[in-house]
N, CA, C and O atoms as CSV, one atom per row, in Angstrom:
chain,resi,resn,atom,element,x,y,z
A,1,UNK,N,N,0.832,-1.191,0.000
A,1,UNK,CA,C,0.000,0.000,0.000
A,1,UNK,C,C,0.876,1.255,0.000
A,1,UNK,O,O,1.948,1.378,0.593
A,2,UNK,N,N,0.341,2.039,-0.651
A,2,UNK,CA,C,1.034,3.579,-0.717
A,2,UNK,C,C,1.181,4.143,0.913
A,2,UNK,O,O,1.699,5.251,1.056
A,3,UNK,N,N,0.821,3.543,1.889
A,3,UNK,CA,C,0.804,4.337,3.589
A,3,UNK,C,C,2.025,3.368,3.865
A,3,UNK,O,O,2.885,3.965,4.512
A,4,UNK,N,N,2.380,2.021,3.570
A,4,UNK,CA,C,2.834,1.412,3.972
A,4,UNK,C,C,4.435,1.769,3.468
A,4,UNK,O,O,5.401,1.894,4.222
A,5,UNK,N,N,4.434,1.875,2.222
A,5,UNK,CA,C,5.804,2.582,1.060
A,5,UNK,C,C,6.386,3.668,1.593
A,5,UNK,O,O,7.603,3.688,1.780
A,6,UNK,N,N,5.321,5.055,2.009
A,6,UNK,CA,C,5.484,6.075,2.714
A,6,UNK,C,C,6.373,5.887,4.307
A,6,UNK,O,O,7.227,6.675,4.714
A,7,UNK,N,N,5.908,4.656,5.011
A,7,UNK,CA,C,6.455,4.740,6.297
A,7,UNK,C,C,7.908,3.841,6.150
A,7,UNK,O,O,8.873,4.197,6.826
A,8,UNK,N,N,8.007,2.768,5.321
A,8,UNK,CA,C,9.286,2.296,4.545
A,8,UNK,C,C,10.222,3.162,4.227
A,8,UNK,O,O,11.289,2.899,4.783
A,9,UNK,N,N,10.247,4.202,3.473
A,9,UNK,CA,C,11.089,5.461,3.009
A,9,UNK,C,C,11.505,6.211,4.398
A,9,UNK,O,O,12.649,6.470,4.771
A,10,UNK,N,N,10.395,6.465,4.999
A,10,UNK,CA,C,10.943,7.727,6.291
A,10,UNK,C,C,11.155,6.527,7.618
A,10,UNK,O,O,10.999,6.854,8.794
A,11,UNK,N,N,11.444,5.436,7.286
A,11,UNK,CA,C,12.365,4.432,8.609
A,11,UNK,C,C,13.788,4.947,8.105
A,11,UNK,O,O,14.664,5.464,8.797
A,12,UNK,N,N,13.823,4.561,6.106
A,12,UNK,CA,C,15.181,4.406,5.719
A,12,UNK,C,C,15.752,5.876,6.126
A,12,UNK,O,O,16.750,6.128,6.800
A,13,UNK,N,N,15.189,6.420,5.757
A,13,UNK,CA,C,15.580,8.173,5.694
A,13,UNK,C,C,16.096,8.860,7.484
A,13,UNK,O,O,16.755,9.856,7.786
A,14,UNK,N,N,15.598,8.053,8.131
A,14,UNK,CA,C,15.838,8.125,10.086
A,14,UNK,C,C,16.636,7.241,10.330
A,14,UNK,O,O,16.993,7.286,11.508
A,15,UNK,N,N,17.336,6.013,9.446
A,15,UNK,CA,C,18.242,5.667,9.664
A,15,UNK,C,C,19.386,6.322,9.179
A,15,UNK,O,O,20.315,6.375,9.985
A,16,UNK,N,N,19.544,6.767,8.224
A,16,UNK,CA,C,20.475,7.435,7.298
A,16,UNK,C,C,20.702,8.529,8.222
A,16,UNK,O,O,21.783,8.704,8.785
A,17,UNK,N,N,19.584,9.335,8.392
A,17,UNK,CA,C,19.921,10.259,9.495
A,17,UNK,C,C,20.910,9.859,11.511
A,17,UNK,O,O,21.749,10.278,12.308
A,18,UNK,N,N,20.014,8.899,11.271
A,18,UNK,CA,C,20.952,8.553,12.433
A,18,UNK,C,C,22.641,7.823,12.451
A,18,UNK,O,O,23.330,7.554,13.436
A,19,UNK,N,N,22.906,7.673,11.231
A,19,UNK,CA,C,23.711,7.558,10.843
A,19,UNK,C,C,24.683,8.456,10.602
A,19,UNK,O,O,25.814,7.996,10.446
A,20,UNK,N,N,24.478,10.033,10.508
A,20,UNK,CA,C,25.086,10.963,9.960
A,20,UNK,C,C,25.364,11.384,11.051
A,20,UNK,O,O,26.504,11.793,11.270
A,21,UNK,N,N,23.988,11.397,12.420
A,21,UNK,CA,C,24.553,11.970,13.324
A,21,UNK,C,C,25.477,11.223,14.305
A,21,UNK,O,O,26.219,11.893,15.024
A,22,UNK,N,N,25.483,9.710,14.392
A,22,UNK,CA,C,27.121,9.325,14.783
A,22,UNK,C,C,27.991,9.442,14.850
A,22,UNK,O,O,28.736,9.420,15.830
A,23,UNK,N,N,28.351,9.771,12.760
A,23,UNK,CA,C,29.489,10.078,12.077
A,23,UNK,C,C,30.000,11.638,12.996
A,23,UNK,O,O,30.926,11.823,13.785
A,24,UNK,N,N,29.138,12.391,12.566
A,24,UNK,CA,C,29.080,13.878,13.208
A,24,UNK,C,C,29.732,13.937,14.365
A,24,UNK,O,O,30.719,14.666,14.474
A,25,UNK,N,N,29.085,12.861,15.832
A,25,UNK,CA,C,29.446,12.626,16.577
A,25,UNK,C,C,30.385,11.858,17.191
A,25,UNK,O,O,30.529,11.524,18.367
A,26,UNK,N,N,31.063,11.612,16.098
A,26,UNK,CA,C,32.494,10.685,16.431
A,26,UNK,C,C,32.136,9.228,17.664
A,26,UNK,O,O,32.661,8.877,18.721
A,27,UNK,N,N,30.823,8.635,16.715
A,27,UNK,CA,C,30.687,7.649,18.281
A,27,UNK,C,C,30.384,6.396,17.154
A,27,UNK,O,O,29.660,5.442,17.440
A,28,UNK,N,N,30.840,6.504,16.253
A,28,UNK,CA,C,30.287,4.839,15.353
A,28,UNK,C,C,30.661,4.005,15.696
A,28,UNK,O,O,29.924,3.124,15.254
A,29,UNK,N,N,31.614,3.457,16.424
A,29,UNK,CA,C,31.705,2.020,17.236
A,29,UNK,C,C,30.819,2.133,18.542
A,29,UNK,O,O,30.465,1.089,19.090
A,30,UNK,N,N,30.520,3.118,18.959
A,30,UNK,CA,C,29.591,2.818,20.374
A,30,UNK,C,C,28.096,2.394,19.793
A,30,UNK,O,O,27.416,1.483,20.266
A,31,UNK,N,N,27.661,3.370,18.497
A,31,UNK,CA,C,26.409,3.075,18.517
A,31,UNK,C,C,25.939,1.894,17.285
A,31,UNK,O,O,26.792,1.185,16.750
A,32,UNK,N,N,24.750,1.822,16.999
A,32,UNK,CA,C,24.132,0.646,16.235
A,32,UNK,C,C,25.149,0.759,14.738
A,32,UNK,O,O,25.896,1.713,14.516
A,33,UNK,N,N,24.987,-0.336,13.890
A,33,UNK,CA,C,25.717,-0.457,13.158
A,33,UNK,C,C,24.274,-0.041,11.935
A,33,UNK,O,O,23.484,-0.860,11.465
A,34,UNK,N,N,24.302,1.262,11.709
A,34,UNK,CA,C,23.207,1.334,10.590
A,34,UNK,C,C,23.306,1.347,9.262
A,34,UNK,O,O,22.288,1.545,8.598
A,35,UNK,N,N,24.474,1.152,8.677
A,35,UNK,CA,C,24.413,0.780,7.475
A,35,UNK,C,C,23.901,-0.819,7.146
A,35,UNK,O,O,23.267,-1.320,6.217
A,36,UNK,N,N,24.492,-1.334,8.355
A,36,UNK,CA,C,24.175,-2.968,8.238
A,36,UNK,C,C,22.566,-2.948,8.245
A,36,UNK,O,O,21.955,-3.631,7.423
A,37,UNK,N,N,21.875,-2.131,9.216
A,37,UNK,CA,C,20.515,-2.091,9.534
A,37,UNK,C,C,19.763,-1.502,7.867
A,37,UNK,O,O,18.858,-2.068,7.254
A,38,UNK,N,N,20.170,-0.792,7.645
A,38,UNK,CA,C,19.258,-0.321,5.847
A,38,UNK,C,C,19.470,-1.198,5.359
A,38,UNK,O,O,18.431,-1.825,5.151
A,39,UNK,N,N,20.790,-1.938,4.810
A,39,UNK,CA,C,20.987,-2.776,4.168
A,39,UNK,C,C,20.017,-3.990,4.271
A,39,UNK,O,O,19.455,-4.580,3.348
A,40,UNK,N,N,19.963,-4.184,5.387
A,40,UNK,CA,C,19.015,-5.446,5.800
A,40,UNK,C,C,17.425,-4.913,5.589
A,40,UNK,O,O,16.406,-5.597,5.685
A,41,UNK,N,N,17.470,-4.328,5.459
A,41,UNK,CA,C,16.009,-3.183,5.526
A,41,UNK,C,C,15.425,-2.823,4.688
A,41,UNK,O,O,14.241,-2.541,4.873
A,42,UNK,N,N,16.025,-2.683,3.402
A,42,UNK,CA,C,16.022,-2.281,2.106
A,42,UNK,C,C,15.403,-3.728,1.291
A,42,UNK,O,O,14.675,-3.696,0.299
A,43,UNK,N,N,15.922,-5.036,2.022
A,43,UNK,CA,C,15.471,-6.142,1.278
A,43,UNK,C,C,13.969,-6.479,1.313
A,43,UNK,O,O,13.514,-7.399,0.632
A,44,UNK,N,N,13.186,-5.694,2.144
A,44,UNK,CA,C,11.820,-5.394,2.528
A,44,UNK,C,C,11.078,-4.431,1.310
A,44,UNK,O,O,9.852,-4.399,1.204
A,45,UNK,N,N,12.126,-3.536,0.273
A,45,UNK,CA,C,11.370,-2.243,-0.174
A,45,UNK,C,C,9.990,-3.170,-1.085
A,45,UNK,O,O,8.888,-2.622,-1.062
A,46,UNK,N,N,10.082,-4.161,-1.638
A,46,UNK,CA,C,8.938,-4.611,-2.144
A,46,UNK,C,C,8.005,-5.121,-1.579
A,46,UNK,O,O,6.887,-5.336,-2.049
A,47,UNK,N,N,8.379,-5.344,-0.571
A,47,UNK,CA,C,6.778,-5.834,0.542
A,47,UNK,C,C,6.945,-5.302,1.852
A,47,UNK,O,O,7.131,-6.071,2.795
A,48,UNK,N,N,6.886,-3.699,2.061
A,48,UNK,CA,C,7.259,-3.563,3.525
A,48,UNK,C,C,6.182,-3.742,4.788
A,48,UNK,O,O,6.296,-3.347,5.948
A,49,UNK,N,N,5.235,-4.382,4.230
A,49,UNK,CA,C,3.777,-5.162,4.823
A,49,UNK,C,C,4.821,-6.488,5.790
A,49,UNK,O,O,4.455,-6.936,6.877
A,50,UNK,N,N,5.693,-6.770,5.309
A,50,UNK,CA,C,6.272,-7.946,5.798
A,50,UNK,C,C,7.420,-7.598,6.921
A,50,UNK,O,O,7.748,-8.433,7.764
A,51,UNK,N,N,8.052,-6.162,6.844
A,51,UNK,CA,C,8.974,-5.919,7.762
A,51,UNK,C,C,8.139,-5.127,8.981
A,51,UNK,O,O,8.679,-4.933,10.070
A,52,UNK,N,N,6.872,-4.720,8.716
A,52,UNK,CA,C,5.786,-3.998,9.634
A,52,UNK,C,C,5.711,-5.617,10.858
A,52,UNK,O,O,5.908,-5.712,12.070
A,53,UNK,N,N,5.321,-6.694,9.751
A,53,UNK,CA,C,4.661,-7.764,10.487
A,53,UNK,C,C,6.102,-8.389,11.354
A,53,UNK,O,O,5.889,-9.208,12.248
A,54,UNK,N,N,6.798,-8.188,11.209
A,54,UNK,CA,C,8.471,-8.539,11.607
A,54,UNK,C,C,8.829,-7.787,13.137
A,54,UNK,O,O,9.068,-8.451,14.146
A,55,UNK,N,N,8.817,-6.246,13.103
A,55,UNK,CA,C,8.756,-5.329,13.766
A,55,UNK,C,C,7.987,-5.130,14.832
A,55,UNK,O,O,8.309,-4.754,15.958
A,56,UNK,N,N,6.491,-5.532,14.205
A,56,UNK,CA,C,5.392,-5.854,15.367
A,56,UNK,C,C,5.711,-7.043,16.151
A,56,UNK,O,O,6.103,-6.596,17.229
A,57,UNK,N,N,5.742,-7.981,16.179
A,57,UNK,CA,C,6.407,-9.264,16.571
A,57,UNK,C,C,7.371,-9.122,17.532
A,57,UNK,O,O,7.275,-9.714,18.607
A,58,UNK,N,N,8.389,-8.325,17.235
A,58,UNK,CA,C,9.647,-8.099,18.167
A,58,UNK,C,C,9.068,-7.065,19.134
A,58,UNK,O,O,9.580,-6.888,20.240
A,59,UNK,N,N,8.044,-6.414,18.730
A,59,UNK,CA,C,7.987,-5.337,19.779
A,59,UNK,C,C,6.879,-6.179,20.925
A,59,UNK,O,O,6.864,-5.903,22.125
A,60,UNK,N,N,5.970,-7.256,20.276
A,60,UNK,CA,C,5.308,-7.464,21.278
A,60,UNK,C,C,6.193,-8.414,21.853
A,60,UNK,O,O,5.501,-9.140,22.567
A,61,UNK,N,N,7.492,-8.801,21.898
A,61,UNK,CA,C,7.977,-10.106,22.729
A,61,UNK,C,C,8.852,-8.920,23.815
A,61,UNK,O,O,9.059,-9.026,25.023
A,62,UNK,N,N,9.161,-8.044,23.073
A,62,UNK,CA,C,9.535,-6.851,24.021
A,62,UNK,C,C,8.973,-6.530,25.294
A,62,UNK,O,O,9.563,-6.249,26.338
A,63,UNK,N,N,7.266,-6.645,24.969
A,63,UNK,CA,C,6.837,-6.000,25.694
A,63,UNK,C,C,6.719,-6.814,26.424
A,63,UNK,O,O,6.206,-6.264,27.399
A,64,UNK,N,N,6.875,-8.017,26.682
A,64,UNK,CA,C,6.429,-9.461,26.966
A,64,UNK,C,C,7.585,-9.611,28.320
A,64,UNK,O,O,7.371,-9.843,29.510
A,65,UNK,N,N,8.792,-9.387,27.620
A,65,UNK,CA,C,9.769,-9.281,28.726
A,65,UNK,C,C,9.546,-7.935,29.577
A,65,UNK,O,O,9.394,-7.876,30.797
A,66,UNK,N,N,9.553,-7.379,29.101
A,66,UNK,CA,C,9.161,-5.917,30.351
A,66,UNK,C,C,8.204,-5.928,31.509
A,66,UNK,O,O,8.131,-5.167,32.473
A,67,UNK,N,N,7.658,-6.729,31.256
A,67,UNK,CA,C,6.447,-6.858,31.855
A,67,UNK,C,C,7.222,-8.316,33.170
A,67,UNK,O,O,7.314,-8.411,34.393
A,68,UNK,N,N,7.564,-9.083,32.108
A,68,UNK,CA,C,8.085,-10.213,33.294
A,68,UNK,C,C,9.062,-9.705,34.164
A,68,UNK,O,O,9.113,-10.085,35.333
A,69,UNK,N,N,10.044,-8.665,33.580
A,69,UNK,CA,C,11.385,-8.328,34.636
A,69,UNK,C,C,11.690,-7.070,34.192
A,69,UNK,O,O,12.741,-6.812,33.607
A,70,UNK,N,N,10.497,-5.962,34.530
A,70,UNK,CA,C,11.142,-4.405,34.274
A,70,UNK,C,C,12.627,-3.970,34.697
A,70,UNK,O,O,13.388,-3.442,33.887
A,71,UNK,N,N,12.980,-4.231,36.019
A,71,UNK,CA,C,14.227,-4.367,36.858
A,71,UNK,C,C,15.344,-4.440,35.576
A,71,UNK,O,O,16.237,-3.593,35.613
A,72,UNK,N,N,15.345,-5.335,34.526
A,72,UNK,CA,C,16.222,-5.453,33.932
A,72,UNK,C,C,16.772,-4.320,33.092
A,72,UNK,O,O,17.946,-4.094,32.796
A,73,UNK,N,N,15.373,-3.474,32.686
A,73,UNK,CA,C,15.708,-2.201,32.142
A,73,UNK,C,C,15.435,-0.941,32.619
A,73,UNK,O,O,14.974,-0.108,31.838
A,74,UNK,N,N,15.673,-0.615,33.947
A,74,UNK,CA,C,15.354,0.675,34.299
A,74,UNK,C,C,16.572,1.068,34.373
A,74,UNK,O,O,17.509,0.336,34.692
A,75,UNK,N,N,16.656,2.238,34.090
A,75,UNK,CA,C,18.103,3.082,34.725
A,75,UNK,C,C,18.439,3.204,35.935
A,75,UNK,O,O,17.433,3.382,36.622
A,76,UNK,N,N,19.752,3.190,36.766
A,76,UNK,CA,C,19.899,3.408,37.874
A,76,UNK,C,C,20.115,4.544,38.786
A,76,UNK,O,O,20.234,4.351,39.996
C-alpha cells in the first residue's frame, strides 16, 4: 500500500539520518551499526507489509519481557 511505502522510506531516511549523526558525533563504534541495519532493511522495499509484520512481533515479545522483569531495564 502507498501508507505502507510512505512509512518504509521515512524508517530508511531516520536511519540514514541517524547515521550521519554518529558520524558527526564521532561515536560509530559505540552506537548501532546502521548501514548494516538499511541494508538489511532495504530487502523489505517490495513488501514492507512484511517488515511492519516482523517489527510488530519483536515489539510485542519486548513488551512481553518488560512486563516479566522491568528491573532489567530501568536506569539506575
Amino acid at each position: 500500500s502507498a501508507a505502507s511505502a510512505a512509512c518504509f522510506c521515512a524508517l530508511l531516511q531516520h536511519l540514514e539520518e541517524q547515521w550521519r549523526r554518529s558520524v558527526q558525533e564521532n561515536a560509530i563504534l559505540q552506537g548501532p551499526d546502521f548501514p548494516r541495519m538499511r541494508a538489511y532493511i532495504e530487502n523489505f522495499q517490495a513488501q514492507p507489509l512484511n517488515l511492519a509484520a516482523i517489527l510488530s512481533e519483536c515489539l510485542k515479545e519486548e513488551k512481553q519481557i518488560l512486563e516479566i522483569r522491568p528491573e532489567l531495564f530501568t536506569l539506575p
